[in-house]
Backbone bond lengths (Angstrom), bond angles and torsions (degrees), N, CA, C in turn:
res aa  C-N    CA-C-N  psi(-1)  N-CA   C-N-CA  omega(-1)  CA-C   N-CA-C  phi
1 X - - - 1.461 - - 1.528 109.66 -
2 X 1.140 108.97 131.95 1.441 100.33 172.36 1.851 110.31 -130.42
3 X 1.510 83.22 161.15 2.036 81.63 -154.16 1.409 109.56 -86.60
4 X 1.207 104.85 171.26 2.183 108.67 -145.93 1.787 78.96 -161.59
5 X 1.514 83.94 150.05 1.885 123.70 170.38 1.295 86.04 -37.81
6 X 1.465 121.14 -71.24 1.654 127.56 -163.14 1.211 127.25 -56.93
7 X 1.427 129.71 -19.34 1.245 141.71 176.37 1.185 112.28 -79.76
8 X 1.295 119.92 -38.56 1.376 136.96 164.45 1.405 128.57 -64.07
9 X 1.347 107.68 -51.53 1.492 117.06 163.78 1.526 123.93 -68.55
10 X 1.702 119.47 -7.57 1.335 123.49 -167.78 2.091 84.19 -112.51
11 X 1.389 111.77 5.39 1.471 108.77 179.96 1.352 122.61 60.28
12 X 1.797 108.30 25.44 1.388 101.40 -179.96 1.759 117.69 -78.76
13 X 1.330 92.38 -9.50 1.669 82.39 179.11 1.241 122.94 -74.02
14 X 1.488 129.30 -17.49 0.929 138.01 160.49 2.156 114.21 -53.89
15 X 1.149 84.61 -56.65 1.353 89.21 162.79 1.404 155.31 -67.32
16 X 1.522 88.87 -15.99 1.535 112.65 164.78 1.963 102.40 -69.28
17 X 1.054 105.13 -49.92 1.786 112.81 -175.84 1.297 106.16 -70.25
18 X 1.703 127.13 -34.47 1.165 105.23 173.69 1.770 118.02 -77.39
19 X 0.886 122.55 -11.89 1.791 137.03 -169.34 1.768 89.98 -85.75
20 X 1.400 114.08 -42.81 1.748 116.00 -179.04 1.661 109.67 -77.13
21 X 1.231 134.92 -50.67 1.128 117.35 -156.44 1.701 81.83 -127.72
22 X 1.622 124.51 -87.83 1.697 117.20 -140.47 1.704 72.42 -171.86
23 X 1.799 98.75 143.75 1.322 119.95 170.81 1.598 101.25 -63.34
24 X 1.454 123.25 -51.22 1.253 108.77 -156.95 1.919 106.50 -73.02
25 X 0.756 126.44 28.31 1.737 137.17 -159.75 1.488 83.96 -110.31
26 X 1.164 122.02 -77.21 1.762 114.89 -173.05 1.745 116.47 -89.53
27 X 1.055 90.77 162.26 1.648 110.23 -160.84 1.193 102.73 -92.64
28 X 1.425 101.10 147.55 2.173 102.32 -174.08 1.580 91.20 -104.34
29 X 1.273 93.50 172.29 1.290 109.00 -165.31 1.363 113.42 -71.79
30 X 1.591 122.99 -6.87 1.413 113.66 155.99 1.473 119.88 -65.08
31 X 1.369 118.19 -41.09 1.194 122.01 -162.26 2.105 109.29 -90.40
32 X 0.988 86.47 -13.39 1.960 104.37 168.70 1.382 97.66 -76.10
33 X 1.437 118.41 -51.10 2.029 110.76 -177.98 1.874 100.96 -77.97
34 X 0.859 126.17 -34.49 1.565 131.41 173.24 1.581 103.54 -47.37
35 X 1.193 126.09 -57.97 1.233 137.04 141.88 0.990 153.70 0.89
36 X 1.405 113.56 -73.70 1.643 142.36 151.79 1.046 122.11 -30.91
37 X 2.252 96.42 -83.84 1.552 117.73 150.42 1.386 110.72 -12.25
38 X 1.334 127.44 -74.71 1.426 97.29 -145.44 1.773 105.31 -99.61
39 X 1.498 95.08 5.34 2.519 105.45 164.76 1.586 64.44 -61.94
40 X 1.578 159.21 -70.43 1.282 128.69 -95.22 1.221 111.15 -106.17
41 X 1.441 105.28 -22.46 1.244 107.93 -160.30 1.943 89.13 -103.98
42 X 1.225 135.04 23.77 1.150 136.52 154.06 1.886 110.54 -103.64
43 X 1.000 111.34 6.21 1.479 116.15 -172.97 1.640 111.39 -80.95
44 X 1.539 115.73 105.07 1.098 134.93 -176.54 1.945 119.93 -34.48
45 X 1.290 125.91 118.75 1.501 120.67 -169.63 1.373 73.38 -55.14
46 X 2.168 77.26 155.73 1.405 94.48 156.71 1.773 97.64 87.99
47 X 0.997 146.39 -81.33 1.425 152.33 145.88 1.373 106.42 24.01
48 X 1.260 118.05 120.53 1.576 137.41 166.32 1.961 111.14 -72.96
49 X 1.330 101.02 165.37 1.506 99.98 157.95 1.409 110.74 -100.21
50 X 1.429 115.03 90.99 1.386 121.40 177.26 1.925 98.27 -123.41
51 X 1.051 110.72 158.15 1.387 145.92 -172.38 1.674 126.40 -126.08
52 X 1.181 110.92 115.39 1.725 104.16 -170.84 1.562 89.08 -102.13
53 X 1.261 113.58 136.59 1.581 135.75 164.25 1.524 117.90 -107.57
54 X 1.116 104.72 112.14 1.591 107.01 172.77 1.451 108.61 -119.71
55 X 1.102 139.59 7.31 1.792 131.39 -166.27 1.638 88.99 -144.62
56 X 1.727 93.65 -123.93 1.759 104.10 -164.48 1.473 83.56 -68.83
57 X 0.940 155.83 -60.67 1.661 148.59 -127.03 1.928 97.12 -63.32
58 X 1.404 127.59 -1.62 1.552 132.61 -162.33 1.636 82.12 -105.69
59 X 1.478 128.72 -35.10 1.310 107.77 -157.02 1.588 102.25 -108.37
60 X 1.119 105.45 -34.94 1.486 110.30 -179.24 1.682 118.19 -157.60
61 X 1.629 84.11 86.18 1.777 93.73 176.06 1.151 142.72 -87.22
62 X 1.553 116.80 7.17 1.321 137.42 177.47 1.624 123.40 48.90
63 X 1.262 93.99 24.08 1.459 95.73 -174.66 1.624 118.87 -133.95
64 X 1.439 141.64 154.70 1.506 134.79 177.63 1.009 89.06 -53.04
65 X 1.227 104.68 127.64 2.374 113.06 135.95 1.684 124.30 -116.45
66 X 1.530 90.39 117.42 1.037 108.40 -175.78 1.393 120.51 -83.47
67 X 1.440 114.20 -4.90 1.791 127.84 175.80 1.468 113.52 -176.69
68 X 1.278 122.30 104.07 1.565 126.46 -171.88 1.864 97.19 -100.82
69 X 1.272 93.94 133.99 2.118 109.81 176.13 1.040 96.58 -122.57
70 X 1.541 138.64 146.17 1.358 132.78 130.23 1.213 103.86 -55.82
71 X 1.202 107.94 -176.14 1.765 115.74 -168.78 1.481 111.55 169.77
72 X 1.211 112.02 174.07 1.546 107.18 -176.23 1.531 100.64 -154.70
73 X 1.558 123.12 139.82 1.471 119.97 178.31 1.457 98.68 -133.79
74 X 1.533 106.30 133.90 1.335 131.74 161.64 1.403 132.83 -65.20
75 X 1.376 115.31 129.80 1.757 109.47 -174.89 1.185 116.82 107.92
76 X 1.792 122.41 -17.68 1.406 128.71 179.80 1.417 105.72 -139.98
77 X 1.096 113.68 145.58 1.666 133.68 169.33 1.530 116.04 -108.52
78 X 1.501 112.21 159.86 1.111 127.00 169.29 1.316 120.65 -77.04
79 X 1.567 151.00 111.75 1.399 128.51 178.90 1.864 95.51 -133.74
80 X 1.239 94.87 170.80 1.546 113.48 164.25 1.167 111.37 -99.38
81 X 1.759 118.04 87.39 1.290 117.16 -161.24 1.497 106.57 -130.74
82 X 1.281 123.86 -6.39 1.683 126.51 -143.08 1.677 71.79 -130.15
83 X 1.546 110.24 125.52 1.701 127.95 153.23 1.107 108.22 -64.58
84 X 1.542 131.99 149.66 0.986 146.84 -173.72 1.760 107.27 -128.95
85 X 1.254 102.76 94.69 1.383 100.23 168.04 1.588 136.72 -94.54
86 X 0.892 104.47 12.61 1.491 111.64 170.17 1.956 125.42 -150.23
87 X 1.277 88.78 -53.70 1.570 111.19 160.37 1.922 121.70 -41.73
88 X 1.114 106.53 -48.65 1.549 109.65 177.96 1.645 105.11 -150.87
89 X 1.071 103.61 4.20 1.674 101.03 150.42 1.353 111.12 -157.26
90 X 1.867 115.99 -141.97 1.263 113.68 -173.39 1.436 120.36 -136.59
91 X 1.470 118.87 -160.19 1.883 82.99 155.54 1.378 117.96 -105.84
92 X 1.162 113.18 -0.73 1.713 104.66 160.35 1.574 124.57 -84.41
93 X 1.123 114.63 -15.49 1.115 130.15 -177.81 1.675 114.49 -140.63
94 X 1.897 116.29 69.60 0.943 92.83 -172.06 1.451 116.52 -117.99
95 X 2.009 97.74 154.68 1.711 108.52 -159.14 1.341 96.42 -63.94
96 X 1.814 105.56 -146.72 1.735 117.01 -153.49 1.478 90.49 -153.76
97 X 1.194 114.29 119.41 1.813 100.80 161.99 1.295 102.42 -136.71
98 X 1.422 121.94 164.93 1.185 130.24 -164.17 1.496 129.75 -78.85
99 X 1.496 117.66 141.05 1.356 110.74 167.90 1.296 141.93 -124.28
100 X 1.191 137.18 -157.58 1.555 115.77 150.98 1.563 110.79 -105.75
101 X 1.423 106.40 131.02 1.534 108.35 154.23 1.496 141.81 -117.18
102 X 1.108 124.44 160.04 1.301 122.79 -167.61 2.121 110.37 -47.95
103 X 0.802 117.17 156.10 1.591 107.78 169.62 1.821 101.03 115.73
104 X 1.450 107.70 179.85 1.481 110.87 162.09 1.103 148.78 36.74
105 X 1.373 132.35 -108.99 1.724 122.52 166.30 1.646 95.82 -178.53
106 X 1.229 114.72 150.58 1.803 113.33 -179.09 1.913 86.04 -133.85
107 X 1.341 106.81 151.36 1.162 117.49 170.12 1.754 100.57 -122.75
108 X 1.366 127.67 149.82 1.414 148.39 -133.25 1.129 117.59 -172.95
109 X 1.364 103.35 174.96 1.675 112.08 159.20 1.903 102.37 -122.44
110 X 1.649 93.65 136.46 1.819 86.05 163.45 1.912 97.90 -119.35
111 X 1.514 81.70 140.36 1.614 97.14 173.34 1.532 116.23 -98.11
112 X 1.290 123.52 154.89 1.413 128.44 -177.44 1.822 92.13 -118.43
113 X 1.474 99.96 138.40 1.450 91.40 -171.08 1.488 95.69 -116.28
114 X 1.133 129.28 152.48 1.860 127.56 -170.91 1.645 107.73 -60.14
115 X 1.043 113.43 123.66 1.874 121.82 -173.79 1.712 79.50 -59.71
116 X 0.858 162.06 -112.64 1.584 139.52 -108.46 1.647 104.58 -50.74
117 X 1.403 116.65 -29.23 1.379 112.29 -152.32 1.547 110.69 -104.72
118 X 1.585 117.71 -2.79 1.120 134.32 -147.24 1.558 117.42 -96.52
119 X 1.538 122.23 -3.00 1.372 108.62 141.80 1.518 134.71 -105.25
120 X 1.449 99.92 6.86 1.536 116.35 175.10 1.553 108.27 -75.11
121 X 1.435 113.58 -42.67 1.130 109.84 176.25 1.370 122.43 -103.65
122 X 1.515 119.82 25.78 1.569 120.62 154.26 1.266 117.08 -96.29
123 X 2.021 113.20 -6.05 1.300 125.92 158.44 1.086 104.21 -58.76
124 X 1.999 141.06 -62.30 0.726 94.37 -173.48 1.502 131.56 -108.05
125 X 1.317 90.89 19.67 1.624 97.27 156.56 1.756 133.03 -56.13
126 X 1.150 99.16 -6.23 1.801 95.14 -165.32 1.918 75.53 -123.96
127 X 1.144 136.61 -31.85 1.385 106.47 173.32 1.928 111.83 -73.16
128 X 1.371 118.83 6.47 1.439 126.43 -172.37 2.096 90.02 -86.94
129 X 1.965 94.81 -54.30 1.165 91.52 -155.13 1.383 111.83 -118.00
130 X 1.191 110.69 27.40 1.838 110.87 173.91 1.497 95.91 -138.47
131 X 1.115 126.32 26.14 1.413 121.24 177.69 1.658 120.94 -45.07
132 X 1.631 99.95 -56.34 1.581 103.55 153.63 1.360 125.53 -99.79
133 X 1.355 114.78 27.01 1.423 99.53 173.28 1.569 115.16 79.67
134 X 1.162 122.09 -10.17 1.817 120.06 -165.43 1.532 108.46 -72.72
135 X 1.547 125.36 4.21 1.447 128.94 175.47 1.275 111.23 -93.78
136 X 1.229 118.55 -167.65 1.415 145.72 157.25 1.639 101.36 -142.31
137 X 1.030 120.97 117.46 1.826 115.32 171.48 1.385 106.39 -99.60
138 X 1.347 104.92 128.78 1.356 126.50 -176.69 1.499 122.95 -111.55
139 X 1.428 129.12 148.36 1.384 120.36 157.86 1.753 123.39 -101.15
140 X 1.052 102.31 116.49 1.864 108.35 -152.44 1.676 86.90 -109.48
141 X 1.342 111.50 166.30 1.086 112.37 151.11 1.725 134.81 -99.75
142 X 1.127 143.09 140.89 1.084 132.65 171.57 1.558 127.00 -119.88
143 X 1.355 120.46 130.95 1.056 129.26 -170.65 1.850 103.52 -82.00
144 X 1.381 81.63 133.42 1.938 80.17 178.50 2.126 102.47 -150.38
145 X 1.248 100.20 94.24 1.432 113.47 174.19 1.725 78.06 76.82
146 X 1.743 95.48 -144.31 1.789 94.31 -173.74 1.377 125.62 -86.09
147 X 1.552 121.31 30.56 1.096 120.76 -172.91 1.476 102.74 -129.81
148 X 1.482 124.23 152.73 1.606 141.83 -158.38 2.003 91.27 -118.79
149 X 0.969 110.17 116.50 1.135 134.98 171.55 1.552 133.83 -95.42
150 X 1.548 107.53 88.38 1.469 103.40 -165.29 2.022 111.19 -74.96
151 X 1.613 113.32 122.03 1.409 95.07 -155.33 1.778 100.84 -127.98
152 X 1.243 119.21 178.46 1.142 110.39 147.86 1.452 139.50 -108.85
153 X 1.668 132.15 160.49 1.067 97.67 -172.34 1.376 89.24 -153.49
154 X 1.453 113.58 -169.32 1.590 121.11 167.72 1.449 119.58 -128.68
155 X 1.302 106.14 125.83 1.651 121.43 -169.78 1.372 106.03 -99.05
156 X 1.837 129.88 140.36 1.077 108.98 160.86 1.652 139.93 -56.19
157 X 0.904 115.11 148.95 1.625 100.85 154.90 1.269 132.10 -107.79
158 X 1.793 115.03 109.44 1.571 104.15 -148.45 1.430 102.40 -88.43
159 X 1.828 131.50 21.06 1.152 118.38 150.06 1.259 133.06 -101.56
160 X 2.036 109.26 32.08 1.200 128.81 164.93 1.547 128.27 -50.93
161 X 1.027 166.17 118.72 1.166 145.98 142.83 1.387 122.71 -14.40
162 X 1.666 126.41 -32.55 1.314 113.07 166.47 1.725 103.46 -103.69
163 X 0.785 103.92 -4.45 1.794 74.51 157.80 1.370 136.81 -47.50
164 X 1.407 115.15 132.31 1.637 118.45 -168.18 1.639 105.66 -129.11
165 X 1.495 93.67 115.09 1.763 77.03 177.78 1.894 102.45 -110.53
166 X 1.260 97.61 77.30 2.003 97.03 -178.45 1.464 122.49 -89.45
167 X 0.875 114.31 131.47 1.836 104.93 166.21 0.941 133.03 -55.40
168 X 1.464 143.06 167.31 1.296 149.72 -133.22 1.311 90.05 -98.45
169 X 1.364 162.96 -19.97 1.526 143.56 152.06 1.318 91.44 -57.77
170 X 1.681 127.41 -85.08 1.291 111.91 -162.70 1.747 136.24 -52.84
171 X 1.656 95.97 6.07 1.395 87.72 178.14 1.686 114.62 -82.07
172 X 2.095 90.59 -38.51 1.231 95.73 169.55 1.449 142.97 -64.76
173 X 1.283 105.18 -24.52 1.348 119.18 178.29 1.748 108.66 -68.38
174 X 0.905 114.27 -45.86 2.090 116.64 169.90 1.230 99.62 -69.52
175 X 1.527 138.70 -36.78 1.476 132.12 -171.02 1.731 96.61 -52.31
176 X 1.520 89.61 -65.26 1.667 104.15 -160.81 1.503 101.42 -38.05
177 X 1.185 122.04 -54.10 1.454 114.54 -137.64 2.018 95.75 -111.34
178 X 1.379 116.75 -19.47 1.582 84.25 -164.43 1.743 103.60 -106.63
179 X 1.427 102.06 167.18 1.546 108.58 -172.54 1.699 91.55 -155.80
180 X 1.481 96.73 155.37 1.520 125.67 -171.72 1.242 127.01 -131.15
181 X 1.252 138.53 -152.42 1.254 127.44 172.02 1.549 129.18 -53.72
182 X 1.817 97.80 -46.49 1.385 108.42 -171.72 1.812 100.36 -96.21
183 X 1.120 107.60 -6.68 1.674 102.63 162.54 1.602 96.73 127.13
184 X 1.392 126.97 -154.41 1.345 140.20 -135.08 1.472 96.46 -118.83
185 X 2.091 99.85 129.69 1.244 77.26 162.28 1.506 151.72 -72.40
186 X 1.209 79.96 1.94 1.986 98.43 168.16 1.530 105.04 -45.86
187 X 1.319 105.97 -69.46 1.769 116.23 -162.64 1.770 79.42 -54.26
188 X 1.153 130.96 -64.62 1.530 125.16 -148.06 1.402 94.37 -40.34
189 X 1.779 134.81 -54.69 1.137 153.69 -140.05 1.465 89.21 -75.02
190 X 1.380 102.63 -54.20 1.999 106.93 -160.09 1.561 108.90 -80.82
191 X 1.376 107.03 -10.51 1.616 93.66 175.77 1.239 100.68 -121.21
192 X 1.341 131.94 32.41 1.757 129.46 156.48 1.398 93.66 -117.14
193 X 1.471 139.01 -14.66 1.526 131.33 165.72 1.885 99.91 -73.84
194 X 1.241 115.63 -29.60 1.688 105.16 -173.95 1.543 104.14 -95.96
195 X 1.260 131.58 -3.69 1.431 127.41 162.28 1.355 104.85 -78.24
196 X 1.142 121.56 -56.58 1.351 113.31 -174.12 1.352 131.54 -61.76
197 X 1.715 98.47 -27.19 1.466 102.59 159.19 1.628 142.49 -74.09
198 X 1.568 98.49 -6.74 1.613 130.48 165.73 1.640 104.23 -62.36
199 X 1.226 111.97 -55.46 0.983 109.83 167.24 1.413 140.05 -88.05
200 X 1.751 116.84 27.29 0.961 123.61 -179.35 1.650 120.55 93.26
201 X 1.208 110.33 -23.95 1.619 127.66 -165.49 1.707 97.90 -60.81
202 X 1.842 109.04 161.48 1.197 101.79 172.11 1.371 85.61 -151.45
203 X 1.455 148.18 108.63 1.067 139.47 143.47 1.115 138.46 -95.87
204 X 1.628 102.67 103.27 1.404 119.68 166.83 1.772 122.62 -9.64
205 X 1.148 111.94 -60.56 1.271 129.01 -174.69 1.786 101.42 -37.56
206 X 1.794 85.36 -80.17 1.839 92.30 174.78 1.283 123.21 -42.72
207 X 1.894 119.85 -48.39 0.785 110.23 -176.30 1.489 133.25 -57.46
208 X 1.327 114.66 -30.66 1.488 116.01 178.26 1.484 119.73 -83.73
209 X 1.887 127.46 -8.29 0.926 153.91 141.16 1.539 107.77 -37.45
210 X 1.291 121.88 -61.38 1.452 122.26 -156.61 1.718 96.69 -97.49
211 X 0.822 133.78 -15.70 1.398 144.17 157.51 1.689 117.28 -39.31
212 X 1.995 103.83 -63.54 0.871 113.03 -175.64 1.216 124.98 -78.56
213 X 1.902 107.71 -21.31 1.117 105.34 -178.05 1.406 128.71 -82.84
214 X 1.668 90.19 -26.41 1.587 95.44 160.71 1.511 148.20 -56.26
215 X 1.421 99.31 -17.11 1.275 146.44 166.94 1.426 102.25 -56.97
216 X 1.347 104.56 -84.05 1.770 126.33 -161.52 1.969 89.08 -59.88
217 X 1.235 124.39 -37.31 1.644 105.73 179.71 1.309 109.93 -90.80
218 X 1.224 131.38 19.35 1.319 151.24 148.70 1.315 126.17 -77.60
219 X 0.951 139.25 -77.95 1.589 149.43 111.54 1.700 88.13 26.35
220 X 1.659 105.57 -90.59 1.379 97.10 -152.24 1.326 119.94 -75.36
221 X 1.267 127.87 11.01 1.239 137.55 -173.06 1.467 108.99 -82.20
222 X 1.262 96.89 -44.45 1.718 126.82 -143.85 2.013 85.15 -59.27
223 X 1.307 118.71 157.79 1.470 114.95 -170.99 1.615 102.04 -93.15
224 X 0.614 125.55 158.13 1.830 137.17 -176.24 1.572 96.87 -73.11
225 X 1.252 113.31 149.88 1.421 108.01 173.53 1.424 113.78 -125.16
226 X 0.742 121.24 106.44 2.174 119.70 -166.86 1.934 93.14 -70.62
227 X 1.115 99.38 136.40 1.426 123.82 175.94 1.598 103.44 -96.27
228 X 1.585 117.88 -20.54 1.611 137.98 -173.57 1.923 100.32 -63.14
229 X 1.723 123.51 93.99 1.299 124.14 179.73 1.739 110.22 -86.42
């Protein structure tokens, strides 16, 4: 399955998390606009409706764009830090998808979404990406060629319950193997390494990620060979 405007707008993602873990884990749609409201009412004068994408939001963001930049923001990194319990894994087996964390620099795309249409679809942007709450949404700036880009974005929160802070075997080892509704975090990995490369991007990080993991489902594929004559 892969996720669509409609799934979102019919509030199944909410429902996908409550069917995976516990109703009280995701937020109803009062407490998703409770939410918003107050990302909104911290939103810098002057401030565009722009959007920073660093993960799925590069391959499939479900939303108008009215002006796509690469760009790059300082102070946060990209990691495989946020568990995935339903979305790209499960709860016995759960995947990894990406977030922002404090530290370093992430390079991206930020989108500008058309001002008539632009709080309808941060509705359903925050039921896409605050379903459980595991963010903080921020307005960062991003540098893109010579212009500073005031944007929004989503930060982990590492006093989430799915927050994961694992090392680079254990990232790969859950990459390789788990998958969820919308599929594996493999695919998540391999199609936010080919967006970014659309746009020129090369991150190291992923790249040595998808290396290994390709590896490790290699490895385990490969057939056993009995030495037993």
């Amino acid at each position: 399955m892969t996720l669509s405007r409609r799934y979102l707008e019919e509030g199944q993602m909410r429902a996908l998390y409550v069917a995976a873990v516990a109703e009280d884990r995701a937020l109803t749609d009062e407490q998703l606009s409770a939410s918003l409201t107050a990302t909104l009412a911290k939103k810098p004068k002057g401030a565009g409706w722009w959007v920073f994408g660093y993960g799925s939001l590069l391959w499939n963001p479900l939303f108008p764009i009215a002006e796509a930049r690469a760009g790059i923001v300082y102070g946060l990194h990209r990691r495989f830090c946020l568990r995935s319990l339903a979305s790209r894994g499960t709860p016995d087996q759960p995947g990894l998808v990406l977030a922002l964390e404090p530290g370093g620099a992430c390079q991206g795309v930020v989108y500008r979404l058309p001002s008539p249409l632009a709080l309808d679809e941060l509705h359903l942007l925050w039921r896409r990406e605050m379903v459980v709450a595991a963010y903080h949404p921020r307005w960062i700036q991003v540098h893109s060629g010579d212009r500073r880009i005031t944007a929004l974005t989503f930060v982990v929160r590492r006093d989430h319950v799915q927050y994961a802070r694992l090392s680079h075997e254990e990232e790969t080892v859950v990459i390789a193997q788990a998958c969820g509704a919308f599929g594996s975090s493999c695919d998540y990995l391999m199609r936010t390494r080919a967006a970014l490369a659309s746009h020129g991007i090369v991150d190291r990080y992923l790249e040595q990620l998808a290396r290994d993991v390709q590896r490790r489902q290699l490895a385990c594929a490969a057939p056993v060979v009995s030495d037993v004559k």
